[in-house]
LUMVEXZA-901458 format. One record per residue (C-alpha): residue number from 0; x, y, z. Coordinates in pm, whole numbers. Layout:
BEGIN
R  num       u       v       w
R  NUM       X       Y       Z
...
***
This chain:
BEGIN
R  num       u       v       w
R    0       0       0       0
R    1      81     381     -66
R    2     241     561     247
R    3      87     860     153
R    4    -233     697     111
R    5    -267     525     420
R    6    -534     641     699
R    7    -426     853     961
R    8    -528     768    1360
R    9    -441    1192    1393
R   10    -748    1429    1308
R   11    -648    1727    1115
R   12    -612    1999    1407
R   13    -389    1731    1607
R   14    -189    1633    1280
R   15    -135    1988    1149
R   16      16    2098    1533
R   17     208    1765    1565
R   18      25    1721    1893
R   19     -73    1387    1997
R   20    -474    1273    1941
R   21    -633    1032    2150
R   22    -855     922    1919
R   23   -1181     952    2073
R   24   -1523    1015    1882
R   25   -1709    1220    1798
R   26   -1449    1516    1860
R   27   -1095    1441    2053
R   28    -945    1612    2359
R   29    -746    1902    2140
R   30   -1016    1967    1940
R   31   -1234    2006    2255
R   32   -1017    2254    2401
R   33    -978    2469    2073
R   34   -1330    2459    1999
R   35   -1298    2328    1650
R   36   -1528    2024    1428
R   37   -1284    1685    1442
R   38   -1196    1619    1067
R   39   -1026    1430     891
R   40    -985    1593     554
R   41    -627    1715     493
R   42    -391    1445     324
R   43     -99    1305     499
R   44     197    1458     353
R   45     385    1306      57
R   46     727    1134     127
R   47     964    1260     -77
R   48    1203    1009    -262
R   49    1503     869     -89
R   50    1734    1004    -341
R   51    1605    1363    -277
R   52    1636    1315     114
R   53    1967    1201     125
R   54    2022    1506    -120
R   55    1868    1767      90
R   56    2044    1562     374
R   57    2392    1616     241
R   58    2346    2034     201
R   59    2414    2234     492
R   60    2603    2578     532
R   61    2897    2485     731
R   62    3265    2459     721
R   63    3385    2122     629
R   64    3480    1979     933
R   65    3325    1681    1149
R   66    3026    1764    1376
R   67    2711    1600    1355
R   68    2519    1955    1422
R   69    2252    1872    1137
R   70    2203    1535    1255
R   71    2141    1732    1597
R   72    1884    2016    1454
R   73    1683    1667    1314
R   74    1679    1565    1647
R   75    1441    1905    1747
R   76    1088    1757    1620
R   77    1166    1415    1816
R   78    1225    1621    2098
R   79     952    1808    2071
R   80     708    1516    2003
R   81     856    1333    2345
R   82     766    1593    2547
R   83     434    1566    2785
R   84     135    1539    2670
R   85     -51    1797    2877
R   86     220    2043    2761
R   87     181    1990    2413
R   88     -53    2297    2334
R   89      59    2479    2045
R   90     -18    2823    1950
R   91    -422    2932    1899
R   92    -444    3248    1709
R   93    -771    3341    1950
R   94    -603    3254    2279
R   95    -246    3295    2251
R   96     -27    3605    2430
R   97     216    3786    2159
R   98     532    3807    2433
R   99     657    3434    2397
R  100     565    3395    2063
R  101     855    3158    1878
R  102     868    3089    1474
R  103     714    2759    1340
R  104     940    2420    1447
R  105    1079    2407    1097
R  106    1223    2772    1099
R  107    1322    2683    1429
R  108    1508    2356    1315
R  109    1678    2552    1060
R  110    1805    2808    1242
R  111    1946    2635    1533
R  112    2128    2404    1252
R  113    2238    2773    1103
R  114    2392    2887    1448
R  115    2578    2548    1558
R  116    2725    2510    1237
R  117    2857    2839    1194
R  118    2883    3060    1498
R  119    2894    2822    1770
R  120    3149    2623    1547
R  121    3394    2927    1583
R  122    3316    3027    1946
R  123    3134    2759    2123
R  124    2864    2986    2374
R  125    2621    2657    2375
R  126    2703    2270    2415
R  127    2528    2143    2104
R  128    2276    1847    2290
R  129    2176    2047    2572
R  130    2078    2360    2339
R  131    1873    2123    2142
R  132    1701    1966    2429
R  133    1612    2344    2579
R  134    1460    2441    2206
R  135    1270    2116    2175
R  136    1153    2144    2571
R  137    1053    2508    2495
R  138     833    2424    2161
R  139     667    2182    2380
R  140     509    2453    2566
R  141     216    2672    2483
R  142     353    3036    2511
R  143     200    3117    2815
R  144     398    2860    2998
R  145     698    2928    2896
R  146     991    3040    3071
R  147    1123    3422    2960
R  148    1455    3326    3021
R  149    1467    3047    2818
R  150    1211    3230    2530
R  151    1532    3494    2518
R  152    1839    3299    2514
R  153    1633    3123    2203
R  154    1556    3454    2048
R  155    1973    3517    2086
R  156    2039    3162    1931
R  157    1821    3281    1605
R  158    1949    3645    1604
R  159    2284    3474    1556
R  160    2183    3259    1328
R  161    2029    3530    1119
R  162    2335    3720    1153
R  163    2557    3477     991
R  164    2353    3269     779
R  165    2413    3234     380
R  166    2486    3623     319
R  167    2321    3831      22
R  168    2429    4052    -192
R  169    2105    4116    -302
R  170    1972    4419    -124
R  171    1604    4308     -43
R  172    1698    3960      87
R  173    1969    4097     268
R  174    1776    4374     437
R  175    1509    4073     546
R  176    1757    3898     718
R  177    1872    4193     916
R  178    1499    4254    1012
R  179    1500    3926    1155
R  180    1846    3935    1321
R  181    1677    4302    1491
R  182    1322    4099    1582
R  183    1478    3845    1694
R  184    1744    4068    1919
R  185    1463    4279    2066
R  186    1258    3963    2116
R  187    1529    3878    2387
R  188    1618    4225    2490
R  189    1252    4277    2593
R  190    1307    3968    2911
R  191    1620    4154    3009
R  192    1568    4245    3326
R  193    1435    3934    3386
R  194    1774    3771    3274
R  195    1989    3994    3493
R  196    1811    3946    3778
R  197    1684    3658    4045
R  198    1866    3331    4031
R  199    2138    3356    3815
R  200    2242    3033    3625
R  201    2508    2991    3325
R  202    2186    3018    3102
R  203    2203    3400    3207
R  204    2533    3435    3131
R  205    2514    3281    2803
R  206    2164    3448    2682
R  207    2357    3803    2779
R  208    2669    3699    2605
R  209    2487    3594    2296
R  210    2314    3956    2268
R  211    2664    4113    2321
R  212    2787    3949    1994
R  213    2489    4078    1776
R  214    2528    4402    1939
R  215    2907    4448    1912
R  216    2845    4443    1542
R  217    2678    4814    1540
R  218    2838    5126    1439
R  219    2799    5200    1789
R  220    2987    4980    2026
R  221    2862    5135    2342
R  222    2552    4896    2426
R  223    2801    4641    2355
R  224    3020    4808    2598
R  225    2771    4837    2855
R  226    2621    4513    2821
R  227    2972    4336    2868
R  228    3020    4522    3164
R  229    2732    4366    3349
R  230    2733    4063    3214
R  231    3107    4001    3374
R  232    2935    4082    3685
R  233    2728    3792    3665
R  234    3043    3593    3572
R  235    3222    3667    3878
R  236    2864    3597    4071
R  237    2860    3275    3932
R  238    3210    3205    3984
R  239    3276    3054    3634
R  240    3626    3266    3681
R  241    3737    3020    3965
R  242    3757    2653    3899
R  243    3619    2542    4236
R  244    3307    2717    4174
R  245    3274    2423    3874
R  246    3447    2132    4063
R  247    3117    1927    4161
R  248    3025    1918    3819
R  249    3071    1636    3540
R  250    3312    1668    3257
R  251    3084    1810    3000
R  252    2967    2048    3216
R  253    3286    2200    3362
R  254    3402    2246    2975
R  255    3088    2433    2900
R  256    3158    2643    3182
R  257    3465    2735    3118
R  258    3370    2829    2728
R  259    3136    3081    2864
R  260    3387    3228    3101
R  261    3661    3278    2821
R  262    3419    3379    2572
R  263    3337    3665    2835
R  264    3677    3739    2898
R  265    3696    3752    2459
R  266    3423    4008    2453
R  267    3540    4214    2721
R  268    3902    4247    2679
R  269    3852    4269    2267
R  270    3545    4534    2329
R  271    3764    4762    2615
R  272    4045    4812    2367
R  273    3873    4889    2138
R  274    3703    5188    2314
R  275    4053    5251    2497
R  276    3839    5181    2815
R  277    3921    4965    3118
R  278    3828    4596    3103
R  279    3630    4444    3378
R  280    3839    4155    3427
R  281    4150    4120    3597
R  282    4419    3852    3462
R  283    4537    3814    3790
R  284    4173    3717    3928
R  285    4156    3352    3705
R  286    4189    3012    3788
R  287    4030    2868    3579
R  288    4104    2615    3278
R  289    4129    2634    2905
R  290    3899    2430    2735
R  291    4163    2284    2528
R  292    4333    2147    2897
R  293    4009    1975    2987
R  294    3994    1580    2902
R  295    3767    1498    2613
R  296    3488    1252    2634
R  297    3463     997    2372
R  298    3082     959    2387
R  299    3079    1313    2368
R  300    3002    1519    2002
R  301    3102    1877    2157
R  302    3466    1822    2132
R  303    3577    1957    1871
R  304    3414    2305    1880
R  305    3600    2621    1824
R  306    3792    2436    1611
R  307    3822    2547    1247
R  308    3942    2260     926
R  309    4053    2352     594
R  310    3850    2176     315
R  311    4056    1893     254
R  312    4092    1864     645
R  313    4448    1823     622
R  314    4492    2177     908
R  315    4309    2311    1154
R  316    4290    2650    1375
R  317    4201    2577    1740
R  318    3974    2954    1684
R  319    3864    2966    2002
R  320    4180    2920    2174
R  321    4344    3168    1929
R  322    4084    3438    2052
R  323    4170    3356    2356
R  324    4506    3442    2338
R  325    4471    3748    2169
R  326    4237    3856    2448
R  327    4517    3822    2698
R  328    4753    3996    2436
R  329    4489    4282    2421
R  330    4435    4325    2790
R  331    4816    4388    2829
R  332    4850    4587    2589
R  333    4553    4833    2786
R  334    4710    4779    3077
R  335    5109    4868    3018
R  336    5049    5131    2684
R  337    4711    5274    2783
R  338    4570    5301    3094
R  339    4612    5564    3343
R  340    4928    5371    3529
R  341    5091    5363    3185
R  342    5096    5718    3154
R  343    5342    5717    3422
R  344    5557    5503    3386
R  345    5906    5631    3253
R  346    6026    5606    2862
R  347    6225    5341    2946
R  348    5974    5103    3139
R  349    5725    5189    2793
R  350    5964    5086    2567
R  351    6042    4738    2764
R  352    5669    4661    2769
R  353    5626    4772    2413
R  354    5868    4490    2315
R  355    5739    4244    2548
R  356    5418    4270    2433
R  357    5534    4304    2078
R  358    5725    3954    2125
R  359    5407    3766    2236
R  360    5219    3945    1961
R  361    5456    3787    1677
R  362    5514    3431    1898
R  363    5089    3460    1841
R  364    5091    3517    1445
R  365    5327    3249    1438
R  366    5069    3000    1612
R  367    4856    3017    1363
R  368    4907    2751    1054
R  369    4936    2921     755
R  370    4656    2796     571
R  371    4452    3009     777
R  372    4696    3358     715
R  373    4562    3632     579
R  374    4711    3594     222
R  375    4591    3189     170
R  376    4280    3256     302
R  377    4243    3565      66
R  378    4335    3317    -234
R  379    4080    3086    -127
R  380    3786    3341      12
R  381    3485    3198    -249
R  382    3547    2793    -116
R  383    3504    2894     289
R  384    3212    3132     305
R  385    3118    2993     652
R  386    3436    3041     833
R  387    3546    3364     609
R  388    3433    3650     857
R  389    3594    3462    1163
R  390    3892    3497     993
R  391    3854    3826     891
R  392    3804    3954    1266
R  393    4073    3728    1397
R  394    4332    3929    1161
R  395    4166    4245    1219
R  396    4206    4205    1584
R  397    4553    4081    1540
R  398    4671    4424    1326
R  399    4485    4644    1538
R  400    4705    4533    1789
R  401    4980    4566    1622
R  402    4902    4886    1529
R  403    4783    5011    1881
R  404    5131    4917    2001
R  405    5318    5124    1745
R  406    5078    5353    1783
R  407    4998    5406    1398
R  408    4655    5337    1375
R  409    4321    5576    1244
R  410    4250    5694    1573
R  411    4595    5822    1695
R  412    4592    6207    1627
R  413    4975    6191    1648
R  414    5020    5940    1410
R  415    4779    6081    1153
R  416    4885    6468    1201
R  417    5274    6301    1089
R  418    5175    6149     796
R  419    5001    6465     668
R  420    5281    6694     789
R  421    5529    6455     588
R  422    5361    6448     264
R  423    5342    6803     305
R  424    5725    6833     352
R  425    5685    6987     694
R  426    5857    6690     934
R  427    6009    6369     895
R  428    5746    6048     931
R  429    5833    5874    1232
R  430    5842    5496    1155
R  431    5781    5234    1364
R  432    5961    4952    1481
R  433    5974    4627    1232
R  434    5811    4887     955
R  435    5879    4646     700
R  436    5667    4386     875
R  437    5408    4597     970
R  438    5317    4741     623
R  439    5336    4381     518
R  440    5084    4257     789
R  441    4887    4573     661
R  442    4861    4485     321
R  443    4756    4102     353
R  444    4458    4227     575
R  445    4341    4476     298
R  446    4380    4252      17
R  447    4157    3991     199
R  448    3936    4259     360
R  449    3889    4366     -50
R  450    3846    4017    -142
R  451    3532    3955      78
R  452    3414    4244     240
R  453    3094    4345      99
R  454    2852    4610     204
R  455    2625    4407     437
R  456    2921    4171     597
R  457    2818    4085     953
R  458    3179    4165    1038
R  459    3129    4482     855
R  460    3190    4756    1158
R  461    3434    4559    1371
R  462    3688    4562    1110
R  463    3621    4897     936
R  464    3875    5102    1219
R  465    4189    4846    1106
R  466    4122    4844     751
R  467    4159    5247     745
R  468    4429    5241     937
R  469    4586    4965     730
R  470    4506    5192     424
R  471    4697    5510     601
R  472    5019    5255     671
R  473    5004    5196     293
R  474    4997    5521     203
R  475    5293    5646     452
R  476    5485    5318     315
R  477    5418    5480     -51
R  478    5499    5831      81
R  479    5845    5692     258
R  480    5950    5476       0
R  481    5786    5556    -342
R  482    6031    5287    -526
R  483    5946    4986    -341
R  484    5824    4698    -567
R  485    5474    4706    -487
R  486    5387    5037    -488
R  487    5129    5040    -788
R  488    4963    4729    -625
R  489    4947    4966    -328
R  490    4810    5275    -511
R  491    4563    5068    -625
R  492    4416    4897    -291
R  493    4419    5320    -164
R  494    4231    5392    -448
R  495    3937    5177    -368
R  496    3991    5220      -2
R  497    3908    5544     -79
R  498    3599    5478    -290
R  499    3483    5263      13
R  500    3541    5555     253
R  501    3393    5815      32
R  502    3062    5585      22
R  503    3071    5539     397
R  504    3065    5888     497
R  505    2757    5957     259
R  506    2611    5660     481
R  507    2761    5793     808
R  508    2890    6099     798
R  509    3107    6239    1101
R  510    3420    6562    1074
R  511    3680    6302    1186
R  512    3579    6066     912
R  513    3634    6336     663
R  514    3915    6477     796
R  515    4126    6185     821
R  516    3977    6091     384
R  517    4105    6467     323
R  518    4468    6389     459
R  519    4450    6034     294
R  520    4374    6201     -26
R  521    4653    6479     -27
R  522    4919    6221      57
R  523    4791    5981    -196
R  524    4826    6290    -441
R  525    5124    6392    -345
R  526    5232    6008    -406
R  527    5138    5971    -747
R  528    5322    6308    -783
R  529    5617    6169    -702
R  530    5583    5855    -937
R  531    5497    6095   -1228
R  532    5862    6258   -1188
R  533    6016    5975   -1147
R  534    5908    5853   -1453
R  535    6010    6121   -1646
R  536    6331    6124   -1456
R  537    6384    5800   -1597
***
């Protein structure tokens, strides 16, 4: 006999909610309670062939490397369906509230395989089965019996996903999927108050940390900032930065909580430095250990996240480790070059720390394998679209350091006043230790920031500070040196640097913005000035 064709035991309001029917005659429990005639008229759904499920299957947006997230995101419905029977009310358009509202089960499904597949491959905020038995749990629930806390850390698993699903470069689709990532971010940020207060569990922590990473991705860093802040608080509440406050736990457990703690201490350091601003945590307040340190469990299928794999598999990037590093990198550097104690500290003492600091910054660059450098991954940008913006940050953090400790970045009035007063003739250009390697550094990032940057890249405002700074370090390389072999390449990665900026400040206008464009564009002229006599010199 036909599947499709077969009878069904489910009426049609209990088989079109995926709610279990008891059967009974003349109308069934559900049907009962939602007031509605017990038919049986819709048609089971059609199987689709075997070929075409293995097909659809096999497709997922993710970097090549072994997880079994999709399998996981199947899991959802079965979930779902296992849950208790009295729960099992779904949504009645005449009866149910609008606050804890959540997309249809298949969305749902989707987006959850979206998020652990690409963000949470990179930076692991959630442990894959228990994320998946919270969603399923939730759906299970008719909105009024939900819990808020768990409604918003699900509304900051889809913003996520939203964020960095498939991009667009189609301007309507693309401007959907923001609307969603914004829905689905005010969804949660609506419960706040509710998450930062009362009993605080991890779940807090994580639902708080999860809106910091949509939110750090503004122009405006400062709810970021401010978010961050608090959210540490929690952290120290909870004790995640103290291993004893985790010792009674099991295995998986103690990993997870140590993920959240150093994907705090990630957001914080990374988000202080880049407002110049004091961190909230201390280095010297942590005992705690790296995930990496932790023993793996073989019946486990989280270990391997934050973990990054080329396409043929043959290297990998420990990501989340390498963030981790940098963090600690970036705190120093705040600490010994920027804060208010570094201000006093003599010449001398600035100059050791500079090199100290400048030592673990190159014994980091050299960490990473160099299938995952700037300049491969730039060569290979259209095969790894899911991994491609993790990179891009990771070596835009990485620069901005470097640039922060020579301090010859966008933002350092010194630094920008020389190059101007230079190409005008009026002072020597002060250069920077290891110049060589630094304008080196600078041009890989451009070249892959050119490659895949694209108008609506999720990644878009983290990165745009180093990659104008990177553009001014080419530009005072061309002004110093305007025989050097790549010069032209150069010119021509300033030119549409400039094009970019122009664009931007039609978008977002500001006087610093177009100051530091109109010094750009007198030392780029003053540049190919110099070319055109030397050719006719020669």
């Amino acid at each position: 006999m036909d599947s499709d064709n077969r009878p069904r035991k489910a009426c049609d309001l209990c088989y079109t909610r995926k709610i279990k029917c008891d059967g009974q005659e003349p109308r069934c429990s559900n049907c009962i309670n939602y007031a509605t005639e017990c038919t049986h008229i819709a048609l089971r759904r059609k199987a689709r062939p075997r070929a075409q499920r293995r097909a659809t299957q096999n497709f997922s947006y993710q970097p090549k490397a072994p997880n079994r997230a999709i399998h996981q995101a199947e899991r959802l419905e079965e979930i779902a369906r296992e849950a208790p029977v009295d729960n099992q009310l779904s949504e009645d358009p005449n009866h149910a509230i609008g606050t804890l509202k959540l997309p249809p089960l298949p969305k749902a499904m989707a987006m959850v395989g979206i998020f652990l597949n690409t963000f949470n491959t990179a930076l692991p905020l959630f442990h894959a089965d228990t994320l998946l038995r919270m969603v399923g749990q939730c759906y299970a629930l008719h909105p009024r019996q939900r819990d808020p806390l768990v409604w918003a850390a699900i509304n900051t698993v889809f913003a996520l996903a939203s964020q960095h699903r498939p991009s667009s470069t189609i301007e309507g689709v693309f401007h959907r999927q923001t609307e969603h990532t914004s829905e689905y971010l005010s969804n949660a940020q609506s419960v706040v108050s509710t998450v930062m207060t009362g009993d605080v569990s991890l779940l807090n922590v994580q639902t708080l940390l999860g809106m910091v990473m949509v939110l750090q991705t503004a122009r405006d860093p400062t709810p970021a900032l401010t978010l961050v802040s608090a959210t540490m608080r929690l952290v120290h509440k909870l004790g995640l930065h103290n291993r004893a406050a985790s010792a009674h736990l099991d295995l998986v457990h103690r990993r997870q909580h140590a993920r959240v703690f150093w994907i705090a201490y990630i957001l914080d350091k990374d988000l202080s430095l880049r407002a110049e601003i004091p961190p909230v945590q201390l280095d010297d307040d942590i005992d705690v250990d790296l995930p990496s340190s932790l023993p793996v469990s073989l019946d486990d299928n989280d270990n391997t996240a934050g973990t990054l794999v080329t396409d043929d598999g043959k290297a990998k990037l420990s990501y989340f480790f390498a963030r981790i590093q940098l963090a600690s990198i970036e705190g120093r550097i705040y600490r010994y070059l920027y804060s208010t104690q570094a201000s006093k500290q003599s010449p001398l003492e600035r100059t050791l720390l500079r090199d100290s600091i400048s030592v673990a910054l190159d014994e980091w660059r050299a960490s990473i394998p160099l299938e995952f450098g700037a300049a491969v991954v730039t060569m290979t940008a259209r095969t790894k679209p899911a991994s491609l913006g993790f990179l891009c940050v990771l070596h835009s953090s990485g620069l901005q350091c470097r640039m922060l400790i020579n301090r010859a970045q966008a933002m350092d009035e010194q630094w920008i006043t020389g190059v101007r007063n230079y190409s005008r003739g009026i002072s020597p250009l002060r250069i920077p230790p290891c110049w060589e390697g630094l304008v080196h550094e600078a041009r890989d990032f451009v070249l892959l920031i050119q490659e895949i940057w694209f108008r609506h890249s999720w990644f878009r405002w983290i990165t745009t500070c180093p990659y104008i700074s990177a553009t001014m370090l080419l530009t005072a390389n061309n002004l110093h040196n305007v025989r050097h072999k790549k010069v032209e390449l150069d010119i021509e990665l300033i030119d549409a640097a400039l094009s970019w900026l122009n664009d931007l400040i039609l978008e977002d206008p500001s006087d610093a913005k177009k100051r530091f464009r109109n010094i750009l564009t007198e030392a780029v002229h003053k540049v190919k000035h110099k070319l055109a006599v030397n050719d006719r010199l020669e």
